[in-house]
C-alpha positions as CSV (number, residue, x, y, z in Angstrom):
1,X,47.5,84.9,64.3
2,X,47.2,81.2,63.6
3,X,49.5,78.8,66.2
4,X,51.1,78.1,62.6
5,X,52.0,81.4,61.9
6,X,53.4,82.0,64.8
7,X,54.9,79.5,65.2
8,X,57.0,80.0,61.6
9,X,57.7,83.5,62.2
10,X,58.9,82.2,66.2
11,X,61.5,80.0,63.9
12,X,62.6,82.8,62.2
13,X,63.2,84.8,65.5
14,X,65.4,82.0,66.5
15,X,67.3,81.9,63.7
16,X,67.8,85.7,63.1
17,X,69.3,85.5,66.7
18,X,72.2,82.7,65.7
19,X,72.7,85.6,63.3
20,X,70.8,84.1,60.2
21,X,70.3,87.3,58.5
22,X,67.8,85.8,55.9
23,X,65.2,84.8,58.7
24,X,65.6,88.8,59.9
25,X,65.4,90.1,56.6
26,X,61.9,87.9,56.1
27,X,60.3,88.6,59.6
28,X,60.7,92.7,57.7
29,X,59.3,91.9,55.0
30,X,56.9,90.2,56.9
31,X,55.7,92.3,59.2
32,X,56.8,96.0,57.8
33,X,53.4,96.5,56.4
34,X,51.3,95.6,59.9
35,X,53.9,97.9,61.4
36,X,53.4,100.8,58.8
37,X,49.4,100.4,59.6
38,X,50.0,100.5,63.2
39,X,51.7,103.8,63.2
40,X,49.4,105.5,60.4
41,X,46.5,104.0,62.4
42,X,47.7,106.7,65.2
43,X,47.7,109.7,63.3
44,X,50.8,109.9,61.8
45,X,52.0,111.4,58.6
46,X,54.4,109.6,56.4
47,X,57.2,110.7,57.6
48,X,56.6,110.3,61.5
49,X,54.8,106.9,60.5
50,X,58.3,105.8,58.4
51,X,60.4,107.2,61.7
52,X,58.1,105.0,63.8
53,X,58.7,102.0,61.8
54,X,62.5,102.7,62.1
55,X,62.8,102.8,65.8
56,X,60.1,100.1,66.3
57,X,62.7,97.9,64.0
58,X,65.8,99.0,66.0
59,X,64.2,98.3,69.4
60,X,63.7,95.2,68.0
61,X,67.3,94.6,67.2
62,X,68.8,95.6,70.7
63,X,65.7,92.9,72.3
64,X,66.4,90.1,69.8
65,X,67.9,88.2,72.7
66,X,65.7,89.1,75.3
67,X,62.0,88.4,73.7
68,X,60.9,85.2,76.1
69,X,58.0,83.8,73.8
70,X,59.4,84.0,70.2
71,X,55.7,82.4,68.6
72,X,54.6,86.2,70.4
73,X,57.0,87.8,68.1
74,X,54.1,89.8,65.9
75,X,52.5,91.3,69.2
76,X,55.6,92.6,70.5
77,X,55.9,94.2,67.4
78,X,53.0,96.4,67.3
79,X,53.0,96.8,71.0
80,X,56.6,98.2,70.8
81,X,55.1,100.1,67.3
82,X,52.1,101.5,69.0
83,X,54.1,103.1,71.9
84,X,56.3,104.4,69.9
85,X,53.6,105.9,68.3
86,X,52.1,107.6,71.1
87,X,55.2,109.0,71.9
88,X,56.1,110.7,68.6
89,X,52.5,111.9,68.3
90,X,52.5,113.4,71.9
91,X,56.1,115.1,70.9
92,X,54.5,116.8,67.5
93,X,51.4,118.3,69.9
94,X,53.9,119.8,72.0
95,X,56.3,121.1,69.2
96,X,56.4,124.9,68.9
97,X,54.7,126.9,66.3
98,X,57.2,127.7,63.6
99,X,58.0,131.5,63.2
100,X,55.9,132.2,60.1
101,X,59.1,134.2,58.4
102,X,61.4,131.6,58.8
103,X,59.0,129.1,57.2
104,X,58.4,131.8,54.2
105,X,62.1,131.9,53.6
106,X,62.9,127.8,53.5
107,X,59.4,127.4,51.3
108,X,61.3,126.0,47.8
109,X,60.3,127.5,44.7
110,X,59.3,124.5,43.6
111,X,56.8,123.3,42.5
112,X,54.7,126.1,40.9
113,X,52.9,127.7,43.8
114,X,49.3,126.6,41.4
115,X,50.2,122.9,40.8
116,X,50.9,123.0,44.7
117,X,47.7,124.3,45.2
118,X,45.8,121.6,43.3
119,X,48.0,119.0,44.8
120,X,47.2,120.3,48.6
121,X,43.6,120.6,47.7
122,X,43.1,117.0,46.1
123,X,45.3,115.3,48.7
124,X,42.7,116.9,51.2
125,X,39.8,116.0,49.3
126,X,41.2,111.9,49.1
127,X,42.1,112.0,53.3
128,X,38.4,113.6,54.0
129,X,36.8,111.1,51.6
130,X,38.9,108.2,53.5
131,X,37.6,109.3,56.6
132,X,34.4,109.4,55.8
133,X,34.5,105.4,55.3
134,X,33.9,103.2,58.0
135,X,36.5,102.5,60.1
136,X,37.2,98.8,58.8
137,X,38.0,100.5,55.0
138,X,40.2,102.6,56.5
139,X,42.1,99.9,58.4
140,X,42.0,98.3,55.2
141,X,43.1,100.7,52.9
142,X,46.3,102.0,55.0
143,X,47.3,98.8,55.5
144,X,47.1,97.4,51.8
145,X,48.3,100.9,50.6
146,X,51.6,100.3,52.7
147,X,52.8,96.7,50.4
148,X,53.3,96.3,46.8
149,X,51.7,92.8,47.3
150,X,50.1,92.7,51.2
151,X,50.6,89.1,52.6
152,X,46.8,88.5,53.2
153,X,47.3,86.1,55.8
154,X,49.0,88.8,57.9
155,X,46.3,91.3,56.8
156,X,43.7,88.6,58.2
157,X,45.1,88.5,61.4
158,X,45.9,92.4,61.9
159,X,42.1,93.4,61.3
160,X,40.5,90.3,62.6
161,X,39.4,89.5,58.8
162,X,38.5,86.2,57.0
163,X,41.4,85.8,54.4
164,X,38.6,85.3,51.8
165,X,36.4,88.6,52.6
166,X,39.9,91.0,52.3
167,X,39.8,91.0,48.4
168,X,36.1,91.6,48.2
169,X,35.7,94.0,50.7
170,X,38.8,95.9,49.3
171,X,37.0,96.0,46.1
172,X,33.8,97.8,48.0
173,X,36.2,99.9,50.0
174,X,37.4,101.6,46.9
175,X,34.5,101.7,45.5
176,X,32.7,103.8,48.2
177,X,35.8,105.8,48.2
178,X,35.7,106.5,44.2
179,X,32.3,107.1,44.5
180,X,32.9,110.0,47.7
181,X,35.7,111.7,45.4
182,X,33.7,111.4,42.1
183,X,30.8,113.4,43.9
184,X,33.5,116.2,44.9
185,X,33.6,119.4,43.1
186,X,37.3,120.1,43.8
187,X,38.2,116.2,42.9
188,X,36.9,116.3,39.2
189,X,38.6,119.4,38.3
């Protein structure tokens, strides 16, 4: 992160503490996007990854006053983020196998078991295809699939990326990745 950067987002920290609920509200929409990365990064599916988020925020609430080095603000973050992550993903390996007849009687009829099918078997098709990229596409691509418009700046610092190469390599990210699923039998049907 630049000394600037940290700096600003160290100002906010200050000021969210004083109870400045503007300056909290922007160091979320902020960071919420590295933090989203940071727990998909892991392994997590959508719903783990959004619980993640949650409690990393929280834990940040309850330590507002007691971060020492508020220009650090953005490490603590997705330290706090990543543990949390390891945690969650360590409590789903251990989780019990679900009694196959109780998971048959709370399956929704909805939708159609076909159009369930095809959505299953594409959704596998696009996370097989993203994992055949190189790692720094899929870095990439979680993190700029996370925002409606990604602060680049942030994205430059998360992956250790020139500001000026995101767009461009982007581009050639989904392009490898359209040309993967393209290729697939099951994607074009």
């Amino acid at each position: 992160m630049t000394t600037e950067r940290g700096e600003r987002i160290g100002g906010l920290l200050l000021r969210a503490r004083v109870g400045d609920r503007s300056a909290l509200e922007e160091i979320v929409r902020e960071l919420n996007p590295l933090l989203w990365h940071v727990a998909r990064a892991q392994g997590l599916g959508t719903e783990s990854a959004a619980d993640v988020v949650q409690t990393t925020w929280l834990e940040f609430l309850r330590s507002l006053a007691d971060i020492r080095t508020p220009a650090a603000l953005t490490g603590w973050l997705v330290t706090a983020a990543q543990r949390e992550a390891w945690r969650v993903r360590e409590r789903e390996r251990n989780r019990a196998v679900p009694d196959p007849e109780a998971v048959e009687a709370a399956v929704s009829p909805e939708p159609p078991v076909d159009e369930a099918l095809l959505a299953d078997e594409r959704a596998r098709v696009l996370w097989q295809a993203v994992e055949q990229l190189p790692e720094k596409c899929r870095c990439l691509l979680r993190v700029v699939a996370m925002a409606d418009r990604p602060d680049y700046d942030l994205v430059s610092e998360a992956l250790a990326m020139p500001r000026g190469s995101i767009g461009p390599t982007r581009g050639r990210c989904l392009a490898k990745l359209r040309e993967q699923l393209l290729a697939h039998p099951a994607w074009s049907r």
